[in-house]
C-alpha positions as MATLAB code, in Angstrom:
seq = 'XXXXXXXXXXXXXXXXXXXXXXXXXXXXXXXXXXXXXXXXXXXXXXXXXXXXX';
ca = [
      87.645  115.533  124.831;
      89.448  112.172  124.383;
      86.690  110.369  126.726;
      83.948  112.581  125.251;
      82.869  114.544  128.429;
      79.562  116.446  128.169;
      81.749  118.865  129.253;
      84.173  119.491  127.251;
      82.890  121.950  124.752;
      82.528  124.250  127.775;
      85.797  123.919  129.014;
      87.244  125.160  125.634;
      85.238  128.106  125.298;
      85.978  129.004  129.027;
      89.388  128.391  127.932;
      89.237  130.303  124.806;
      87.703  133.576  126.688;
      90.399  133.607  129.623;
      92.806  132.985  126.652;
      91.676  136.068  124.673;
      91.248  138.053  128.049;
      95.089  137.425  128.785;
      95.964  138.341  125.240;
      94.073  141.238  124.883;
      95.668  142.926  128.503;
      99.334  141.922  127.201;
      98.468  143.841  123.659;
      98.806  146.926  125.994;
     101.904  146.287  126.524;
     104.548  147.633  124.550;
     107.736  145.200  126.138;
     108.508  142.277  123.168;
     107.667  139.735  125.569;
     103.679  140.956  126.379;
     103.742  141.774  122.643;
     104.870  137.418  122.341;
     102.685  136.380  125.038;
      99.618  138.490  123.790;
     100.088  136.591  120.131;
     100.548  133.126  121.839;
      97.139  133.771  124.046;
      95.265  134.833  121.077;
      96.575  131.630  119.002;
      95.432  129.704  122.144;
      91.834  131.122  121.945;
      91.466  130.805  118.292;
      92.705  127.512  118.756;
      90.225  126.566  121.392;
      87.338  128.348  119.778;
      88.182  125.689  116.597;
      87.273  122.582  118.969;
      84.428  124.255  120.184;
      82.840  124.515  116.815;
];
């Protein structure tokens, strides 16, 4: 992003489904640590989602 690839808008939304993907199996989860690691995935995805737009 900081050299301006053509490519970088991909690479965030591929980031931002594997993210949500990984969050959304740990939200099955009932231990506090899925339950931490499913919120921190989901913040990643929403995150990279925002540099996609």
């Amino acid at each position: 992003m900081a050299r301006d690839s053509q490519n970088a808008k991909q690479l965030c939304a591929l980031c931002a489904d594997i993210c949500q993907q990984c969050g959304d199996e740990c939200s099955q989860h009932e231990a506090e640590h899925c339950q931490k690691c499913a919120e921190a995935c989901h913040r990643c995805a929403e995150a990279c989602r925002r540099m996609v737009a």
